[in-house]
C-alpha positions in Angstrom: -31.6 37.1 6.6 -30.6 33.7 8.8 -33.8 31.9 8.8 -33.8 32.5 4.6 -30.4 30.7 4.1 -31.7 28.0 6.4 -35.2 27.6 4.7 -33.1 27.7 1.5 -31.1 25.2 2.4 -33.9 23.1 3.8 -35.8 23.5 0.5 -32.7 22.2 -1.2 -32.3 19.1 0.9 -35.9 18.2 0.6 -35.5 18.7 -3.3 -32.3 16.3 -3.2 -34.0 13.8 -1.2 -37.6 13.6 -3.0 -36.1 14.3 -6.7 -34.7 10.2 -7.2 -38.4 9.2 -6.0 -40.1 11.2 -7.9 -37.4 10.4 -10.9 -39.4 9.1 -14.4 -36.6 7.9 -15.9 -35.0 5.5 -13.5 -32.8 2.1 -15.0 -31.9 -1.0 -12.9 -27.9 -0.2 -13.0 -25.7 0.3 -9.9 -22.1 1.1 -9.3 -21.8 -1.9 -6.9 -23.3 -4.9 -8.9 -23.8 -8.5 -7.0 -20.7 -10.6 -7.1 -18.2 -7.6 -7.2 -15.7 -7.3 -4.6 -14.5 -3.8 -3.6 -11.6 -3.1 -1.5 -11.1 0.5 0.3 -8.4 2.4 1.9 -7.0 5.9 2.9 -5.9 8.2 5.4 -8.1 10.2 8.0 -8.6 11.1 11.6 -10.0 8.9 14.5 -10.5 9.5 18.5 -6.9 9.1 18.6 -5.6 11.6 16.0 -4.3 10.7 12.8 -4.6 7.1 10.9 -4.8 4.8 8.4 -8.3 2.6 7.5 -8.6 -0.7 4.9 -11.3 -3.0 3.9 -12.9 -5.3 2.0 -16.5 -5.1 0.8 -18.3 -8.2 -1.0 -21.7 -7.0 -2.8 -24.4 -9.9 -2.6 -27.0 -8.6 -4.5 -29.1 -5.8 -6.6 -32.7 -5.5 -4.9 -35.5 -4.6 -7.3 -37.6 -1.5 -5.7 -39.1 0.2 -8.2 -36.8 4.4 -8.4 -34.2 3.1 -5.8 -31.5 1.3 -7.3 -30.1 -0.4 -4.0 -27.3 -3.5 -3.4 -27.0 -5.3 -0.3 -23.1 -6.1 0.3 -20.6 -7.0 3.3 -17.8 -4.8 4.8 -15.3 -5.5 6.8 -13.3 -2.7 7.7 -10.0 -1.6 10.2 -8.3 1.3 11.0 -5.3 2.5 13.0 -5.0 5.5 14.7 -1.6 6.8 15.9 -1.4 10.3 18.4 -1.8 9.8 21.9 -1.1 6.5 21.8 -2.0 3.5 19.6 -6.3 2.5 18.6 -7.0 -0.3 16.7 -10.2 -1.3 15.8 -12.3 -3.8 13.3 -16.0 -4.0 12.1 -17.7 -6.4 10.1 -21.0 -4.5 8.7 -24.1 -5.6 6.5 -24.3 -2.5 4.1 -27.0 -0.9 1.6 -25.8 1.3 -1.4 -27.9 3.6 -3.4 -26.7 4.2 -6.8 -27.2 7.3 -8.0 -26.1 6.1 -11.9 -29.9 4.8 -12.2 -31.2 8.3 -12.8 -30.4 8.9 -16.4 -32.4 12.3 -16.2 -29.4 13.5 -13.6 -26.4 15.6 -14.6 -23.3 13.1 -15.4 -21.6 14.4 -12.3 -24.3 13.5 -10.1 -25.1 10.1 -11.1 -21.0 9.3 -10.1 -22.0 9.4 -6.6 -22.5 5.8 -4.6 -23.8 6.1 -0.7 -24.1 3.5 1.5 -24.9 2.5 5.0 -24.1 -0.4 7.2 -24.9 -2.0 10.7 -23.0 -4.9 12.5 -20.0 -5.8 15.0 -16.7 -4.5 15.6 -14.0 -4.8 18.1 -11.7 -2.3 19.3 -7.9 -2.0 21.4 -7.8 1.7 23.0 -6.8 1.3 26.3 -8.4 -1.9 27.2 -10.4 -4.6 24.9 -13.6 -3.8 23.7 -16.5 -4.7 21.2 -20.1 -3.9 20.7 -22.3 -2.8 17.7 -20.7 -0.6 14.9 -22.5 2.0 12.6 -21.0 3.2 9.3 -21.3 4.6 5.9 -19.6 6.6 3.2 -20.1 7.8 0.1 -18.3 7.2 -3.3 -17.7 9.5 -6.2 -17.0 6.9 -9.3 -14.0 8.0 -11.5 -14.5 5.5 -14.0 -16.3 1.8 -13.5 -13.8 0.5 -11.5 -11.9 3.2 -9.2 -14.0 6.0 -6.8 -12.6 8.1 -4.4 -14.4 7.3 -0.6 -15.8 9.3 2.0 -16.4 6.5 4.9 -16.5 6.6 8.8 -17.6 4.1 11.2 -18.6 3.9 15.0 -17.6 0.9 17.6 -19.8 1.3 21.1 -18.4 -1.1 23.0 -21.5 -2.7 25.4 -18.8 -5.1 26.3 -15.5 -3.3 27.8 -16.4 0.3 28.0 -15.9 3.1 25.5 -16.3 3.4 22.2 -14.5 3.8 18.7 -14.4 6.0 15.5 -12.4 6.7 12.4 -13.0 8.3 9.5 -11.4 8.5 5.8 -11.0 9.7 2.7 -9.4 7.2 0.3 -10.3 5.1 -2.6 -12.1 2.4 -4.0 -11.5 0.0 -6.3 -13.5 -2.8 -7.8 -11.1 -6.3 -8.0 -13.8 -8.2 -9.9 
């Protein structure tokens, strides 16, 4: 009975993953267009305990591959964290989106949804200075053109200082221009 949930489910994943490539009916349009800015904030949970994250995300521009609606942005991103003490830490990240609004052959629902990935630097304060490379990514459920609510984590290892940071949010999104 176990191993047919989990070939079920990992039919279903492979079926979610291949279905936008093998999509027919695929349009150039994207929930985060070149030249938007987006700015990003909510509550969540880091290595500390409970916190509060913000940013800023500039989107630079559409690329043209043919069934993947992707835009290439920048993120900058910080989040507290207040429990066992006081973390503090800061990334500046190159992100990819893939806009799942392209699809016109997908349910409304689904085409809502926005994920995204980035890859930079980030600094972090836990008990001593640190920075090194960050890793993050989130995804976004689009309300309306403007506003989503925001699933988004991120990752400091610190190469420089020891350790290493996290936080993770749920929050919003909102489009200023």
């Amino acid at each position: 009975m176990r191993k047919s949930k989990i070939v079920t489910i990992a039919f279903m994943m492979i079926v979610a993953i291949l279905s936008p490539l093998l999509a027919q009916n695929v349009t150039k349009e994207v929930h985060a267009e070149a030249g938007e800015l987006h700015a990003l904030g909510g509550i969540g949970f880091g290595w500390r305990g409970f916190g509060i994250s913000g940013g800023m995300e500039y989107m630079l521009q559409k690329l043209n591959i043919p069934n993947f609606p992707l835009s290439l942005g920048v993120m900058g991103i910080a989040g507290m964290d207040f429990g066992k003490g006081f973390d503090l830490s800061a990334a500046t990240m190159a992100t990819l989106h893939w806009s799942m609004k392209a699809y016109k052959d997908f349910p409304k629902f689904f085409k809502n949804f926005d994920w995204y990935l980035g890859l930079g630097m980030g600094v972090g304060i836990v008990s001593a200075f640190g920075f090194g490379i960050s890793t993050g990514g989130g995804l976004s459920y689009y309300v309306n053109d403007k506003f989503a609510i925001d699933l988004h984590s991120y990752y400091i290892n610190y190469f420089v200082g020891g350790g290493s940071g996290f936080s993770e949010s749920i929050g919003i999104r909102y489009t200023l221009k």
